[in-house]
C-alpha positions in Angstrom: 90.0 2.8 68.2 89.9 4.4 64.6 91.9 7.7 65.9 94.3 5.5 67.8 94.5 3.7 64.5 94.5 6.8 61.9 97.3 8.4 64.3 99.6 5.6 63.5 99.0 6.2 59.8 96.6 3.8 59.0 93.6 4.3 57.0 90.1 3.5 58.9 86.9 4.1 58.3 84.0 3.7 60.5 80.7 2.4 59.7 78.2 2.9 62.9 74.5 1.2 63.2 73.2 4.3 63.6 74.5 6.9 61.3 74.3 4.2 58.4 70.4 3.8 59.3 70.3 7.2 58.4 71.3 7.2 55.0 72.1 3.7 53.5 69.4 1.7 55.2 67.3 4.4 55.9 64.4 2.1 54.4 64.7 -0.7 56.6 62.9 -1.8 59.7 63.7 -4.2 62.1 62.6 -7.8 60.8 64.9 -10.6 60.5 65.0 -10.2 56.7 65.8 -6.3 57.2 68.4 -6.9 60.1 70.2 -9.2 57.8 69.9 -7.0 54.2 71.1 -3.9 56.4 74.5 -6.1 57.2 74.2 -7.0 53.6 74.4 -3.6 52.6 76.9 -3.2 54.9 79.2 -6.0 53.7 79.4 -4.5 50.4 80.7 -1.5 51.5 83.1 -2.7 54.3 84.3 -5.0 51.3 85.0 -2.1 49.0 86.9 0.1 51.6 88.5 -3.4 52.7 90.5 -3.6 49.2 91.1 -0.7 48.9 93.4 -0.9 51.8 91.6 0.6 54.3 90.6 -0.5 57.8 86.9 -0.7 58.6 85.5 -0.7 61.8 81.8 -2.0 62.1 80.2 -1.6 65.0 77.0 -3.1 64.6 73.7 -5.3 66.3 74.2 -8.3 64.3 72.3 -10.8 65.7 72.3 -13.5 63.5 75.2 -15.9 63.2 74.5 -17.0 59.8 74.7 -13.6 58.2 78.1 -12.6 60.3 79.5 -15.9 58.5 78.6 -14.6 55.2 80.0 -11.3 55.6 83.3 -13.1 56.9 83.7 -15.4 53.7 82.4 -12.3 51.7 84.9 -9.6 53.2 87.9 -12.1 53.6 90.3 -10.0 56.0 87.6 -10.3 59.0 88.0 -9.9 62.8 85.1 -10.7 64.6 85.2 -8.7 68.3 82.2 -9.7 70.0 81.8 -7.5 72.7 79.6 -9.0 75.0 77.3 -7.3 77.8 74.6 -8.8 80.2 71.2 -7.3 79.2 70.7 -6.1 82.4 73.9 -3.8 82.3 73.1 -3.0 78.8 69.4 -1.7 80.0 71.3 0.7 83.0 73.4 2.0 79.8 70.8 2.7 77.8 70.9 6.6 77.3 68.2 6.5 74.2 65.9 4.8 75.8 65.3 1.9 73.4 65.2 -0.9 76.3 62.4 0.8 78.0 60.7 1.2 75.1 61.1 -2.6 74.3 59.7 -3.7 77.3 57.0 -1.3 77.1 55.7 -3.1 73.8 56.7 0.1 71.8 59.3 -1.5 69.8 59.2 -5.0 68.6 62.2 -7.4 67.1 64.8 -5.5 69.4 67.4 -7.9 70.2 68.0 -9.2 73.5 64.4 -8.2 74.7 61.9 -9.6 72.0 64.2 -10.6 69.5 67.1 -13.2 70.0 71.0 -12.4 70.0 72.5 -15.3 68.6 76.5 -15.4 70.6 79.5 -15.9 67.9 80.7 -19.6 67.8 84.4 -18.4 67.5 85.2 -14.9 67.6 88.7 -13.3 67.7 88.2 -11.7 70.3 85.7 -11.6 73.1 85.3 -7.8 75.4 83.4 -8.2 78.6 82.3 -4.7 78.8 80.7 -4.9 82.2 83.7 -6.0 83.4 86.9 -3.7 82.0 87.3 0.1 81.0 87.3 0.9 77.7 91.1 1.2 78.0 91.4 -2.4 78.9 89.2 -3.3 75.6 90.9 -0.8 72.9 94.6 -2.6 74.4 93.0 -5.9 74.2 92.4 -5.2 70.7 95.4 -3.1 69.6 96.9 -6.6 70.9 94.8 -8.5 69.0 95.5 -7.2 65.5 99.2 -7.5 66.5 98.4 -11.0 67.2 96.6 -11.3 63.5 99.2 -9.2 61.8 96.8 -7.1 60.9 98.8 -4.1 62.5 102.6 -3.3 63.9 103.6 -3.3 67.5 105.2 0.3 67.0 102.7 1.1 63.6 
């Protein structure tokens, strides 16, 4: 999605749960009140990028419907894609290994095992991974921002 995006001149940025627990959260577990300061911290910089005119793609566990909220009033130009997946597909998926460990007692709070996943009320745009190719999803959302005005039909 962002090079399909930066190829038709716009500016994007990607922020990715796992290379921002590297550096910007690197202090944080996995608690409820460090699951939600790690989207906090997340916020404020999708909300600097944001006016500054450039497109931010999140692609984060955020399990908690209450904090998604207040990073949608926060950021204000907010599309929530919730792209949804049965656990069990999820665990075939799992190249890291995180699910096994979960069930193995190694990991605690991790969502969808031992921790709950709280599903978005109203999201823009719901992807059924388990049941199109990521083709299908990256159109559905290219048609989506269309939709939103976010982006052009030819931009």
């Amino acid at each position: 999605m962002a090079e399909i995006l930066k190829e038709r001149g716009y500016r994007v940025e990607r922020l990715d749960g796992d290379i921002v627990r590297k550096g910007l959260t690197s202090d944080l577990g996995f608690s409820k009140e460090d699951r939600d300061e790690n989207i906090k911290r997340v916020t404020f910089v999708a909300k600097l990028l944001t006016r500054n005119g450039v497109a931010v793609l999140a692609t984060f566990v955020s399990p908690y419907r209450e904090r998604r909220q207040k990073t949608r009033e926060e950021i204000g130009e907010f599309v929530e894609i919730y792209t949804r997946c049965p656990v069990e597909v999820c665990m075939e998926r799992d190249n890291k290994g995180m699910y096994r460990k979960a069930l193995a007692g190694e990991i605690t709070n991790f969502t969808g095992v031992n921790d709950p996943y709280e599903e978005p009320k109203d999201p823009e745009l719901i992807l059924d991974t388990d049941k199109e190719t990521v083709e299908e999803s990256v159109r559905r959302v290219l048609d989506k921002l269309v939709e939103l005005g976010y982006i052009s039909e030819t931009n």
